[in-house]
MARLO-833806 format. One record per residue: y negated, x, z negated of N, C-alpha, C in turn. Coordinates in pm, whole numbers, plus 50000, padded with zeros to 5 digits. Layout:
REM MARLO-833806
<node <Y, X, Z>, <Y, X, Z>, <Y, X, Z>>
...
END
This chain:
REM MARLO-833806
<node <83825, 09886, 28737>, <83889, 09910, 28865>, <83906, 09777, 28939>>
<node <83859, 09776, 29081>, <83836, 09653, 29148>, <83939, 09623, 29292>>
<node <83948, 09796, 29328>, <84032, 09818, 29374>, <84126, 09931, 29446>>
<node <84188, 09950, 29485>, <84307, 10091, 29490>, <84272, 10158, 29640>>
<node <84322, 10314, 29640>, <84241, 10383, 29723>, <84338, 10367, 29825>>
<node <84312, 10362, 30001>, <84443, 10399, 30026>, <84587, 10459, 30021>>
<node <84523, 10564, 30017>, <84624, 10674, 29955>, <84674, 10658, 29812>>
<node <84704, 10552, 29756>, <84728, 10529, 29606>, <84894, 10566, 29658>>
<node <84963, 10529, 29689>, <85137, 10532, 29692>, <85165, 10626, 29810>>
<node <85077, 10671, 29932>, <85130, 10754, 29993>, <85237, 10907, 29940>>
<node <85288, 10907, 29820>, <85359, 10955, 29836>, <85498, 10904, 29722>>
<node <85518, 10760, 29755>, <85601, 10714, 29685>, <85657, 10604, 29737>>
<node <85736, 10709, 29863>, <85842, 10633, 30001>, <85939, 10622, 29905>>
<node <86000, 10619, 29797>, <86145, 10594, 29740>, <86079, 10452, 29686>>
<node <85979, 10399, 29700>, <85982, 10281, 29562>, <86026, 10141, 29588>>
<node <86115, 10116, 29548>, <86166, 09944, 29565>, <86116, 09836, 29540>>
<node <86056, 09888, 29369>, <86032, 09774, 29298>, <85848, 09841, 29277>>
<node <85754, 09731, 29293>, <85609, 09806, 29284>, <85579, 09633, 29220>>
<node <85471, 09671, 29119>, <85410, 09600, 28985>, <85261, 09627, 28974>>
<node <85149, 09539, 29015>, <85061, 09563, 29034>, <84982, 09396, 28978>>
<node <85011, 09392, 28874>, <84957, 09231, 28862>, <84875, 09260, 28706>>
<node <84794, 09151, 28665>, <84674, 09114, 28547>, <84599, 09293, 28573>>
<node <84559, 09361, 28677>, <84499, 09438, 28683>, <84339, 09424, 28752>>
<node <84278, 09298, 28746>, <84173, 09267, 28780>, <84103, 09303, 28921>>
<node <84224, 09338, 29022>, <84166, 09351, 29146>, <84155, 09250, 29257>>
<node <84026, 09312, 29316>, <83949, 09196, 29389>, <83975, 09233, 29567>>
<node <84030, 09356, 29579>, <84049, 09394, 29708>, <84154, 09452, 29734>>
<node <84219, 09485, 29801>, <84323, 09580, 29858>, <84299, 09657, 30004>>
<node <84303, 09812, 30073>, <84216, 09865, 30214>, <84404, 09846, 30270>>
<node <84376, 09807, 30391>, <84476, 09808, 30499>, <84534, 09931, 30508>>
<node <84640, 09955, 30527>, <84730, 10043, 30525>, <84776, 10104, 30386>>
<node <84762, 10019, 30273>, <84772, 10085, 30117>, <84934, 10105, 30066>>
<node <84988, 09987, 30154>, <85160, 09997, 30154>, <85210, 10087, 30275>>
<node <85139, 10122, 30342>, <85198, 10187, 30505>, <85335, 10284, 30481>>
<node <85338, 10365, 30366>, <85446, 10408, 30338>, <85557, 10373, 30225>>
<node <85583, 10209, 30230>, <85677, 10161, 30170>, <85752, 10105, 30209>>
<node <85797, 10148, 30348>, <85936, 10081, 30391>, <86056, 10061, 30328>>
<node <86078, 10115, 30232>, <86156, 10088, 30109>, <86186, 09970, 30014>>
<node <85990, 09927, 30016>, <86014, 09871, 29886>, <86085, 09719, 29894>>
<node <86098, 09655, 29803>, <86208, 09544, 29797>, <86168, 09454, 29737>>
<node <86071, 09506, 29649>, <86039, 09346, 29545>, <85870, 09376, 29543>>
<node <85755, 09299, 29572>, <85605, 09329, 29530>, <85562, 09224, 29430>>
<node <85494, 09257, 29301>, <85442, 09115, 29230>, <85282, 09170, 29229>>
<node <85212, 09116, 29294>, <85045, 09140, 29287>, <84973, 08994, 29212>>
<node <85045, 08896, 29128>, <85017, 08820, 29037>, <84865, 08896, 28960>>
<node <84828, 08714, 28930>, <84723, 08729, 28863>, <84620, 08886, 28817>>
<node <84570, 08899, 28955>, <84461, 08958, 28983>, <84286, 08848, 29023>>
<node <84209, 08904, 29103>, <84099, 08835, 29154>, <84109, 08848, 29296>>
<node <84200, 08831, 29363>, <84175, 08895, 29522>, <84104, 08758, 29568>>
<node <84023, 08785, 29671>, <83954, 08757, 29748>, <84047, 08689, 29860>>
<node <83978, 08813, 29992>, <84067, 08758, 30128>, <84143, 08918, 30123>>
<node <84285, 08918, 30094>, <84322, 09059, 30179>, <84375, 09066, 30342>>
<node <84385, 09171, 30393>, <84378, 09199, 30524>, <84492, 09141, 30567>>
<node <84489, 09069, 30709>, <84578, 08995, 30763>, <84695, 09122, 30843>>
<node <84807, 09089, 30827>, <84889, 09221, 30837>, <84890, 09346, 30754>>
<node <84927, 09267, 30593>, <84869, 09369, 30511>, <84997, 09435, 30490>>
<node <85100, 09359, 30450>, <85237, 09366, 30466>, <85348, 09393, 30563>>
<node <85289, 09360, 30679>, <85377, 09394, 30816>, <85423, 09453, 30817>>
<node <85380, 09618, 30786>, <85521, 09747, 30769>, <85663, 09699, 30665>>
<node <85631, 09613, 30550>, <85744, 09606, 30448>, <85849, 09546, 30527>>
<node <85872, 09616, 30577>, <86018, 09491, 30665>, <86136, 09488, 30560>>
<node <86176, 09535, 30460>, <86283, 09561, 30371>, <86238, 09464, 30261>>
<node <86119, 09405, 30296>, <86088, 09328, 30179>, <86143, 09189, 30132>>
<node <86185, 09170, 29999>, <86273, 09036, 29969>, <86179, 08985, 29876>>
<node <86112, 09007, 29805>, <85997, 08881, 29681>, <85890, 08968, 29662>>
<node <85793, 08861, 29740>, <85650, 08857, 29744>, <85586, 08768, 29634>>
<node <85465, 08809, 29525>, <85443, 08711, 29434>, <85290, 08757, 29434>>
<node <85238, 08621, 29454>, <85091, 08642, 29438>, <85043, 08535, 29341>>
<node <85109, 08487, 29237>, <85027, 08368, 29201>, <84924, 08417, 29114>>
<node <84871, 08322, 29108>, <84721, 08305, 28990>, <84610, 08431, 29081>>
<node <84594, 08454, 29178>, <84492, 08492, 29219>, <84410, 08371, 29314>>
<node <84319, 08297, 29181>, <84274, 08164, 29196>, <84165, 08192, 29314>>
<node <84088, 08320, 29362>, <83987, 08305, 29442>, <84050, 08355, 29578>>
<node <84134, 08363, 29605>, <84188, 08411, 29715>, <84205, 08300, 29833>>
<node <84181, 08366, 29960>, <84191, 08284, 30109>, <84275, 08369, 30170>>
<node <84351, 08252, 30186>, <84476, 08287, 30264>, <84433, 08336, 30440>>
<node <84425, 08450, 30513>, <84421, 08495, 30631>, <84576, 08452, 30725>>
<node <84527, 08380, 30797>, <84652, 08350, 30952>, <84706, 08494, 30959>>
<node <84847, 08531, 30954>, <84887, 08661, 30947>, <84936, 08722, 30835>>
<node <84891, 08701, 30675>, <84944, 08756, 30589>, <85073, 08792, 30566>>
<node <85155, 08710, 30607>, <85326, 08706, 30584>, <85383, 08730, 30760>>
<node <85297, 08730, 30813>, <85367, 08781, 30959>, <85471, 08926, 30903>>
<node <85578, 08968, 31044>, <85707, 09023, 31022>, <85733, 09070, 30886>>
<node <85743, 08950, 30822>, <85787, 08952, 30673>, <85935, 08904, 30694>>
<node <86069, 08954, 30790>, <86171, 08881, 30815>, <86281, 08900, 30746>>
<node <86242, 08978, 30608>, <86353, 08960, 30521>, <86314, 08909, 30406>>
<node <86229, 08891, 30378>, <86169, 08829, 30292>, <86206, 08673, 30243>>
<node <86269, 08698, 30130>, <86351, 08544, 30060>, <86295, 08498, 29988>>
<node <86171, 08545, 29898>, <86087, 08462, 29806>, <85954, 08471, 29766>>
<node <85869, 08357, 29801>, <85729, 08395, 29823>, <85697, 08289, 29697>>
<node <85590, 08335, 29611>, <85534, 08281, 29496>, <85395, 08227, 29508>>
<node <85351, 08171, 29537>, <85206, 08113, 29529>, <85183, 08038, 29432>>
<node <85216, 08018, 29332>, <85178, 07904, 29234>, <85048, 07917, 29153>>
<node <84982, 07823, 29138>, <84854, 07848, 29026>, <84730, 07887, 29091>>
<node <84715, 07926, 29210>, <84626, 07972, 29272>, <84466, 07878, 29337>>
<node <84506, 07729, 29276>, <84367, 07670, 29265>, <84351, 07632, 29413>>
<node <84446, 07623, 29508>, <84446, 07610, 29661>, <84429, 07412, 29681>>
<node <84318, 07362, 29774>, <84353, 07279, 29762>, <84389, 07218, 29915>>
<node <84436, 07327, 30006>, <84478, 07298, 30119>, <84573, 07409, 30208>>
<node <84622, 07426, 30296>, <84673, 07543, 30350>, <84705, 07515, 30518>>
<node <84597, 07658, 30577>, <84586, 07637, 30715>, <84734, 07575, 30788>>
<node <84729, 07573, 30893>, <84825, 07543, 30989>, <84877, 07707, 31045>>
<node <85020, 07713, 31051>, <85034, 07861, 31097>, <85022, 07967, 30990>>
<node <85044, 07948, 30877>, <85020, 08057, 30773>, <85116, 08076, 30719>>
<node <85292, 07991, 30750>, <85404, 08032, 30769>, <85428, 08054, 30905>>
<node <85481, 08174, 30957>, <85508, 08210, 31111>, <85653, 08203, 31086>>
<node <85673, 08195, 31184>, <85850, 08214, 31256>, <85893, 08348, 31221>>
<node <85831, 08436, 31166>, <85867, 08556, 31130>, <85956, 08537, 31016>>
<node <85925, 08433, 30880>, <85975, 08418, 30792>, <86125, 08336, 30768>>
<node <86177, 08376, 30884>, <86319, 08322, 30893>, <86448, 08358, 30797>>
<node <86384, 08393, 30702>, <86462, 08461, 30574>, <86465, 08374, 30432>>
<node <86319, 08342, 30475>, <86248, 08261, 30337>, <86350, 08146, 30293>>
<node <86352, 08133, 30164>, <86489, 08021, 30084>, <86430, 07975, 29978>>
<node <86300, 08071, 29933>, <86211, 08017, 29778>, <86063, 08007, 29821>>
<node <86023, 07881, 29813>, <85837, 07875, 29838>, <85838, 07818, 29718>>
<node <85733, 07857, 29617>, <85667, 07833, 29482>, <85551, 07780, 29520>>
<node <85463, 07681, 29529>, <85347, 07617, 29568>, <85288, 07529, 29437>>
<node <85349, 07565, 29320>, <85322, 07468, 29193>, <85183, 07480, 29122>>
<node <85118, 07382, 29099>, <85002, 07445, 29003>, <84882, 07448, 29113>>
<node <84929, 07381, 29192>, <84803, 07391, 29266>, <84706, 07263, 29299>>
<node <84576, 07273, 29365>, <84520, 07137, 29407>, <84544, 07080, 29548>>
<node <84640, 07087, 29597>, <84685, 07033, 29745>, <84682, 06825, 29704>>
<node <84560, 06786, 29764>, <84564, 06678, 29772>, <84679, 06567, 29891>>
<node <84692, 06680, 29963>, <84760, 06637, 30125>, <84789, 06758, 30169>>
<node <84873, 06768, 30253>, <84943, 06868, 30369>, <84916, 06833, 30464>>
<node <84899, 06945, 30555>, <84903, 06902, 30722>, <85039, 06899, 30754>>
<node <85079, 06804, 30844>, <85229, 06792, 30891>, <85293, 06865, 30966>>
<node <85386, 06927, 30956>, <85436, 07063, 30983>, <85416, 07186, 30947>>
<node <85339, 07147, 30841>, <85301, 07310, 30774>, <85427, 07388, 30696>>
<node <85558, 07336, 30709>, <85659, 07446, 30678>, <85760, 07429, 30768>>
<node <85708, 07412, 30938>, <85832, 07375, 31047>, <85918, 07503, 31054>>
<node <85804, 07659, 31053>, <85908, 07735, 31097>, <85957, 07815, 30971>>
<node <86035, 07730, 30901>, <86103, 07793, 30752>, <86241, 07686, 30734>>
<node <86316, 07715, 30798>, <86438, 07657, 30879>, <86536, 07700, 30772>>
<node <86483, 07827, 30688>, <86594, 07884, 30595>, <86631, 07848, 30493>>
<node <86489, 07748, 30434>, <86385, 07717, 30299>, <86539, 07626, 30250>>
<node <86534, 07672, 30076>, <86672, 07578, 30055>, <86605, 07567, 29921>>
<node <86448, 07618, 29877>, <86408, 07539, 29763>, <86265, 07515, 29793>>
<node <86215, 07407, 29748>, <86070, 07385, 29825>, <85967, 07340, 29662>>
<node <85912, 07422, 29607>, <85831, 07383, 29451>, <85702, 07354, 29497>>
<node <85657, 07142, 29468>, <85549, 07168, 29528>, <85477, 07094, 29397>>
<node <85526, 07107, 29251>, <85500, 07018, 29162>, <85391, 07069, 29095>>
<node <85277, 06935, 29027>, <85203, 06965, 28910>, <85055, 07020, 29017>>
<node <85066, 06926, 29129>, <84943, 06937, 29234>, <84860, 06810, 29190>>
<node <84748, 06769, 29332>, <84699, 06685, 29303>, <84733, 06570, 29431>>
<node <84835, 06583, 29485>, <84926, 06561, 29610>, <84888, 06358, 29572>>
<node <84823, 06285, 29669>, <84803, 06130, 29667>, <84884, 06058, 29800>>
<node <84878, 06173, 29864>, <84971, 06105, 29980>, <85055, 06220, 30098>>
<node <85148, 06235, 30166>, <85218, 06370, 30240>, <85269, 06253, 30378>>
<node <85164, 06354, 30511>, <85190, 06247, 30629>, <85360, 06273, 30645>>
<node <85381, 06170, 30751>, <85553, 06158, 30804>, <85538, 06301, 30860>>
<node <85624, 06372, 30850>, <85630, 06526, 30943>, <85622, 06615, 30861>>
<node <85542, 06606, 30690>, <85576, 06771, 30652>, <85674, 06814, 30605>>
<node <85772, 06753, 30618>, <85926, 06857, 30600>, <85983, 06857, 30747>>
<node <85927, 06847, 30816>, <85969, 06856, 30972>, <86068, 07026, 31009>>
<node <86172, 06965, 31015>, <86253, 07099, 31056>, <86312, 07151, 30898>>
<node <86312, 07147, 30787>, <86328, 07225, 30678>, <86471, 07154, 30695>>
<node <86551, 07213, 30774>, <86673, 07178, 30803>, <86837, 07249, 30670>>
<node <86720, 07312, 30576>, <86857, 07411, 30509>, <86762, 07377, 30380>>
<node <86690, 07265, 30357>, <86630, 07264, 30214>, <86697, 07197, 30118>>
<node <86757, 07195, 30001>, <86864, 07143, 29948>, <86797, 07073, 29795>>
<node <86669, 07163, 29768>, <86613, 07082, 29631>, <86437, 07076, 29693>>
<node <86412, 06941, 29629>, <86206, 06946, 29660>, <86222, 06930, 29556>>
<node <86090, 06992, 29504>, <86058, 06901, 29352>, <85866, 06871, 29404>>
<node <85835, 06765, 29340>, <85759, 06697, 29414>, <85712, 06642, 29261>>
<node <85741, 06629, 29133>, <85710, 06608, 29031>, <85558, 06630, 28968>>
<node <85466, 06521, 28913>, <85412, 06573, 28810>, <85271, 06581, 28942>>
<node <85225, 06449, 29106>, <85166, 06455, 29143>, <85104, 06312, 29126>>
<node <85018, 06257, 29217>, <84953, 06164, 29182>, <84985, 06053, 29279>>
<node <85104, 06018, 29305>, <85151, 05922, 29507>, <85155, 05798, 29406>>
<node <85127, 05702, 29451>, <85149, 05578, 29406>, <85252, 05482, 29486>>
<node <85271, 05556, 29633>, <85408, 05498, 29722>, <85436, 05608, 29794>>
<node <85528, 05622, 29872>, <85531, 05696, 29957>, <85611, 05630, 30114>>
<node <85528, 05705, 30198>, <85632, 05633, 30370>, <85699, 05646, 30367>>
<node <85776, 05568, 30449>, <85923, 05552, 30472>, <85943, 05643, 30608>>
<node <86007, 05735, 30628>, <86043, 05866, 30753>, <85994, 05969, 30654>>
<node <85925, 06002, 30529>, <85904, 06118, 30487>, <86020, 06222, 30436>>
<node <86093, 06161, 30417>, <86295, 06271, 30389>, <86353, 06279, 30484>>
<node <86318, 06198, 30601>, <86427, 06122, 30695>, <86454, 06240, 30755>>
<node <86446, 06354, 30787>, <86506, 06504, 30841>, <86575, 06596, 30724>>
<node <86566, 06538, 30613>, <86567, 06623, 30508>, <86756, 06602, 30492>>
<node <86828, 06614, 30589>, <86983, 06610, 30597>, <87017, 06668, 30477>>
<node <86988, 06806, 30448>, <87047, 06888, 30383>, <87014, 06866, 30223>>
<node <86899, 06799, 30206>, <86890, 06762, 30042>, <86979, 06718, 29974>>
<node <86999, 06786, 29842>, <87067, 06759, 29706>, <86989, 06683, 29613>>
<node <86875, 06752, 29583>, <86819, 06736, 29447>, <86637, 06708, 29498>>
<node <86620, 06574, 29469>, <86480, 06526, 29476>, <86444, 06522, 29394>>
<node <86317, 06533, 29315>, <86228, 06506, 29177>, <86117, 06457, 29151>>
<node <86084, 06338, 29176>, <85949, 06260, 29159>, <85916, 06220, 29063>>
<node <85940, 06298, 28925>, <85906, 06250, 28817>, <85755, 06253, 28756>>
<node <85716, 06140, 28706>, <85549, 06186, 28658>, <85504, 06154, 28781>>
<node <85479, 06076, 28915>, <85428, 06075, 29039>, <85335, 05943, 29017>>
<node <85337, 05877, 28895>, <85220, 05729, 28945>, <85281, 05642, 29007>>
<node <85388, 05659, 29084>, <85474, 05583, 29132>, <85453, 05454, 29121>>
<node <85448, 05333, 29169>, <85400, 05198, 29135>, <85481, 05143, 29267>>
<node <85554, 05167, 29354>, <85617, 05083, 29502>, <85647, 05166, 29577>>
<node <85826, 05153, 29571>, <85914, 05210, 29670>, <85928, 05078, 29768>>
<node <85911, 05154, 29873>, <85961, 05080, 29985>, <86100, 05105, 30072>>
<node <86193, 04983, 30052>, <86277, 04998, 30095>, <86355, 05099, 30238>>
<node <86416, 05209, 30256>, <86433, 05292, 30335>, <86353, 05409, 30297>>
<node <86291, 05422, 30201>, <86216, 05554, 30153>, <86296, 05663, 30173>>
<node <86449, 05677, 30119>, <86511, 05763, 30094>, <86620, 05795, 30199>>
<node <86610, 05691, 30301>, <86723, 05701, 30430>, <86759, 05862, 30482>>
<node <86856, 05816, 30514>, <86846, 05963, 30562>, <86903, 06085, 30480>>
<node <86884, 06051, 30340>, <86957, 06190, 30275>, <87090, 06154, 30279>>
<node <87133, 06222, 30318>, <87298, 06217, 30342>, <87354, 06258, 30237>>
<node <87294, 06347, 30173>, <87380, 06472, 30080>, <87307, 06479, 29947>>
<node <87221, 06397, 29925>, <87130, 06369, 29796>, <87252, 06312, 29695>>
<node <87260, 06405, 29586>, <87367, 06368, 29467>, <87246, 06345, 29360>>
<node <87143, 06399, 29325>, <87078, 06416, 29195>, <86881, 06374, 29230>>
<node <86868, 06236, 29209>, <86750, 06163, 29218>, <86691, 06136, 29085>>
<node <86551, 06206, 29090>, <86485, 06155, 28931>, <86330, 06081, 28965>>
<node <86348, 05981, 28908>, <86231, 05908, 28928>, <86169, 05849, 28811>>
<node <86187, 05913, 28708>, <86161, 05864, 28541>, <86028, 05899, 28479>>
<node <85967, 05857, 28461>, <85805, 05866, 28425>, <85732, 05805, 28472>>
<node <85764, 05682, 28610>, <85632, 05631, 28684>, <85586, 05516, 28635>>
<node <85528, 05424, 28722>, <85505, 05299, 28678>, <85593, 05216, 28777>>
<node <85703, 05222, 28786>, <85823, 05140, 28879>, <85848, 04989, 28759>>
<node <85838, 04858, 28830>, <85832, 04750, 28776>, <85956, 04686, 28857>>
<node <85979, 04739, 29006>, <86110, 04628, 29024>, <86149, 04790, 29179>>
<node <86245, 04732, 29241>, <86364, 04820, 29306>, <86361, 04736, 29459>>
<node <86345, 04757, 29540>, <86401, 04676, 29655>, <86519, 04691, 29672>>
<node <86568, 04563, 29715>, <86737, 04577, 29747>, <86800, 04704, 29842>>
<node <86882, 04745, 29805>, <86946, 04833, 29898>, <86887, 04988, 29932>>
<node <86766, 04998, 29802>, <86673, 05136, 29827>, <86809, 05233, 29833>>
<node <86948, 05224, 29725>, <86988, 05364, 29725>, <87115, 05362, 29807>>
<node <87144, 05269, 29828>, <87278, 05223, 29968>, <87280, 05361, 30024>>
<node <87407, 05389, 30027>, <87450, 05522, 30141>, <87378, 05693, 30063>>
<node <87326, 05624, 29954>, <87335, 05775, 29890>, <87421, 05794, 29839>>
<node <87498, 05933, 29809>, <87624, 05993, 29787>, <87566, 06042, 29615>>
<node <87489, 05956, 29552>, <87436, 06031, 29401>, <87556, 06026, 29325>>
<node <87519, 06121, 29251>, <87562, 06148, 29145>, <87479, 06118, 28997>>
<node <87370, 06172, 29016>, <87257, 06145, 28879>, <87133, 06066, 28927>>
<node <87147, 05953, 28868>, <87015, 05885, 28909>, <86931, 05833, 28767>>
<node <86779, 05882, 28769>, <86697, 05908, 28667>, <86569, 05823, 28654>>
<node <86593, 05657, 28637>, <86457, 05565, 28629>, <86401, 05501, 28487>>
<node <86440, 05622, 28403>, <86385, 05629, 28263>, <86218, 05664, 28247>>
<node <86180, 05553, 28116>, <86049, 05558, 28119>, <85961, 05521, 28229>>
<node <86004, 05354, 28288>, <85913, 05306, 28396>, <85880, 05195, 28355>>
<node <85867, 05076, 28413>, <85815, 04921, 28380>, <85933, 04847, 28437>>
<node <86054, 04886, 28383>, <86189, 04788, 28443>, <86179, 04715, 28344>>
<node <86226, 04582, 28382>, <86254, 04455, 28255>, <86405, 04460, 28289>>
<node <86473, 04437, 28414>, <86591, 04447, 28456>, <86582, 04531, 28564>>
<node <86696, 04565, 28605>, <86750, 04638, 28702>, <86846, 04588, 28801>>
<node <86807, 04496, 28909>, <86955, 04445, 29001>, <87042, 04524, 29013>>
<node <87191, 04490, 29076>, <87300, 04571, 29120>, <87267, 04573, 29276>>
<node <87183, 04455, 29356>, <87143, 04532, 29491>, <87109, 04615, 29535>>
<node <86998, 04654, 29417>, <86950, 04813, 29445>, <87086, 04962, 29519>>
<node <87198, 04878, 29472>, <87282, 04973, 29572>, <87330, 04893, 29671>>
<node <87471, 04911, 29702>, <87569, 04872, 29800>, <87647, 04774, 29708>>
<node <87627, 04633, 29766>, <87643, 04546, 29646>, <87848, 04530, 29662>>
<node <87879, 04550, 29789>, <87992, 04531, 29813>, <88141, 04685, 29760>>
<node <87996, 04787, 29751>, <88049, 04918, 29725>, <87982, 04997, 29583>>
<node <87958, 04931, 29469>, <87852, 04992, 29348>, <87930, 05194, 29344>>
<node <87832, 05230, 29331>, <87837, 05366, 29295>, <87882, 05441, 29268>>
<node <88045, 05427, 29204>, <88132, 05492, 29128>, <88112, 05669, 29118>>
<node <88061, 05708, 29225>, <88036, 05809, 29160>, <87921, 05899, 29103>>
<node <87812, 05778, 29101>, <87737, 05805, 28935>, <87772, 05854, 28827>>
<node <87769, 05967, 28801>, <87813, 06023, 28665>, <87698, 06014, 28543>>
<node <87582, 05987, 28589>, <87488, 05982, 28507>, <87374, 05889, 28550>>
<node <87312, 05788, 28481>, <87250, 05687, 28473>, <87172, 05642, 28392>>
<node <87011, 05718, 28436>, <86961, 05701, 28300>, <86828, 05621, 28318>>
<node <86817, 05529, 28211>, <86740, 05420, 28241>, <86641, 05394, 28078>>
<node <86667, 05463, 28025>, <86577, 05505, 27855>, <86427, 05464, 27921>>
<node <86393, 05415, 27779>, <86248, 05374, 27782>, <86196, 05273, 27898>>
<node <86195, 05186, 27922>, <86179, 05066, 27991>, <86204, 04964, 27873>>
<node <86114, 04855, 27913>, <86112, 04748, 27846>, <86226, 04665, 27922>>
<node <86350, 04666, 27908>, <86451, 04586, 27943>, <86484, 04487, 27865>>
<node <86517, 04355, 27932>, <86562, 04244, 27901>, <86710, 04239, 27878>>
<node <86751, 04226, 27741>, <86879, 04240, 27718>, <86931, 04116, 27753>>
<node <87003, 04114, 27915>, <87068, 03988, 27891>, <87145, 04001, 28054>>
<node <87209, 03841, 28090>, <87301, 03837, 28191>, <87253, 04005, 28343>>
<node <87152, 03988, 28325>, <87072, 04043, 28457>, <87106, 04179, 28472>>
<node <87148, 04251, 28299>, <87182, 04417, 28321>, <87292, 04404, 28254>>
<node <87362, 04340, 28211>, <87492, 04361, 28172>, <87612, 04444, 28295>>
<node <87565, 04424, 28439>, <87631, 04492, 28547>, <87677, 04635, 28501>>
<node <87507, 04687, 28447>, <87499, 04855, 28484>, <87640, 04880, 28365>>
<node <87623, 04807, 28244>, <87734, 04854, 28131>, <87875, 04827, 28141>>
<node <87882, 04715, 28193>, <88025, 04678, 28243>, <88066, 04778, 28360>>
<node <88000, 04783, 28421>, <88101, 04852, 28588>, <88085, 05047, 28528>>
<node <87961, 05102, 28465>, <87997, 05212, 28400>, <88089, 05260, 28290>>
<node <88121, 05107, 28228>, <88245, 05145, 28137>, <88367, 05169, 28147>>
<node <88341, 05076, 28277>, <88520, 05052, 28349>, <88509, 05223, 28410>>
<node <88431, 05264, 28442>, <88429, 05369, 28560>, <88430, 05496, 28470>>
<node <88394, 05474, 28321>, <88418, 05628, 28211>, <88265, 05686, 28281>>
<node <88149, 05621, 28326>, <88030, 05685, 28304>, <87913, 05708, 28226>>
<node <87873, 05793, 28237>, <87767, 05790, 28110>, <87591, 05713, 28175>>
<node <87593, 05633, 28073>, <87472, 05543, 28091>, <87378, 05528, 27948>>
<node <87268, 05543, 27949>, <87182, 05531, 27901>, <87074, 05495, 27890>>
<node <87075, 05362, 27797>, <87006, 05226, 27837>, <86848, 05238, 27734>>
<node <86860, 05328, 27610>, <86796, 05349, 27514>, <86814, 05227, 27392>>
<node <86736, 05170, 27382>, <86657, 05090, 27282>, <86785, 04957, 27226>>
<node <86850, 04898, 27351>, <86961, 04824, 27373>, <87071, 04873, 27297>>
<node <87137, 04995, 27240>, <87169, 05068, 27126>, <87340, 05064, 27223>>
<node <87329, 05131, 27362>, <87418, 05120, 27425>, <87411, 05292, 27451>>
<node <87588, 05345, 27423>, <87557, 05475, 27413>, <87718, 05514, 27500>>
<node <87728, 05611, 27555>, <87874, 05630, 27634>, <87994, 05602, 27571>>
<node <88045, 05516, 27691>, <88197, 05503, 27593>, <88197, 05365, 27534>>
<node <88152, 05307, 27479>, <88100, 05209, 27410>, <88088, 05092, 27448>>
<node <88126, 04964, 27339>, <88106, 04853, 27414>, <87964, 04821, 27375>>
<node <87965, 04685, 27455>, <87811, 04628, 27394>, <87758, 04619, 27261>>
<node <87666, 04664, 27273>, <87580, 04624, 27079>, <87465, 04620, 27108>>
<node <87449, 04531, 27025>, <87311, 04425, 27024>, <87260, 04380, 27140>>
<node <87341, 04335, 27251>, <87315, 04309, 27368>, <87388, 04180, 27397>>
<node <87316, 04077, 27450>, <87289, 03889, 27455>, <87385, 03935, 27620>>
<node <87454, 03899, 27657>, <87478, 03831, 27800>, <87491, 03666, 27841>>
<node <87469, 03626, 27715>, <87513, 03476, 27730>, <87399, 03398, 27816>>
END
């Protein structure tokens, strides 16, 4: 079976929840949902679709989670998700995409709060490709092949509160690429290749408590990168730190409310240069974790030279 007749559900206007996935179809005929104004949840996961019909969905107006991932041969049609306006969670992950038109989120999707985009080959974005998703408060774009994202593609994602961005291939990134991103909490660049932050990278998040940047190849910090972030968890474990300055924040104002500080696996130099991070987290009752340095919460120094 390759694919379903029109009339497959025409007479199953009560259905909410419809399950149509690892069933090996390559097509779907327009009008196959026409009588599911009802339904509430669709998962058409890992099938073979192709291109399905643009306005395939338009009648589901009651619709809240759309899931198409792992249908790796599929082309996305301008229109698919048009008056999709209740619609809160769209799944694309895995689908082998290594680009996505302009306009293939419409203004219709003023509902949307979950985009899944993981698993895919997106080398680059076009800028503004999620302007009209104003609602978006989680954005999954990890485990791509992402080398660089122009200034502008979070343009407008005015209610997005977590990116995860983890597990791509950036070796820096511009400085204006968060700078709209007001509403962020939780950033995740872990696993990114990372090799040079440039100072002001992160301006702009106002409301960023929880930063992970642990897996790259980070060798030193520009002064003042995290000044005026309001963190709470900051994550530069497993990079190329020998030391760590205290400029890297607000040298006149250090962090206090860092609750977590984790700096494991780096080749650090036990001596005058990081003794800061242990002293001012001890006084402050935070938890820090230095690894190898045999410095554990709570705790005074061991095996650690400041002299």
């Amino acid at each position: 079976m390759t694919t379903l007749e029109v009339e497959t559900f025409s007479k199953q206007a009560s259905v909410t929840d419809l399950r149509i996935y690892s069933c090996q179809l390559t097509s779907l005929p327009m009008g196959i949902f026409s009588n599911l104004s009802s339904i509430f949840s669709l998962y058409l996961g890992d099938n073979s679709f192709g291109t399905l019909p643009a306005e395939l969905f338009s009648n589901l107006t009651s619709l809240v989670g759309l899931s198409l991932y792992e249908n790796q041969q599929m082309v996305l049609e301008i229109g698919l998700f048009s008056k999709l306006t209740n619609l809160g969670s769209l799944w694309l992950h895995s689908m082998q995409w290594v680009t996505l038109p302009m306009g293939i989120f419409p203004s219709d999707l003023s509902s949307l709060s979950i985009l899944d985009l993981k698993n895919n080959r997106f080398q680059t974005l076009p800028a503004g490709i999620f302007s009209n998703l104003s609602s978006l408060t989680e954005l999954d774009l990890q485990n791509n092949w992402l080398q660089t994202l122009p200034i502008g593609t979070f343009s407008n994602l005015i209610s997005l509160t977590e990116l995860i961005l983890s597990g791509n291939s950036f070796t820096t990134l511009p400085i204006g690429l968060f700078s709209e991103l007001t509403a962020l909490e939780e950033l995740e660049l872990y696993n990114c290749e990372l090799s040079i932050l440039q100072s002001g990278t992160f301006s702009g998040l106002t409301r960023l408590w929880g930063l992970q940047l642990s897996d790259n190849d980070l060798v030193s910090l520009p002064d003042g990168i995290f000044s005026n972030l309001p963190l709470a968890g900051l994550y530069l474990g497993s990079n190329n730190f020998e030391t760590i300055q205290k400029e890297i924040f607000n040298v006149s104002n250090l962090p206090t409310r860092i609750n977590y500080f984790y700096i494991k696996g780096n080749p650090l130099r036990c001596d005058k240069r990081i003794c800061w991070v242990i002293i001012h987290y001890t006084l402050n009752r935070k938890l820090v974790e230095v690894g190898h340095m045999g410095i554990k919460s709570g705790s005074s120094l061991v095996n650690c030279s400041v002299d």
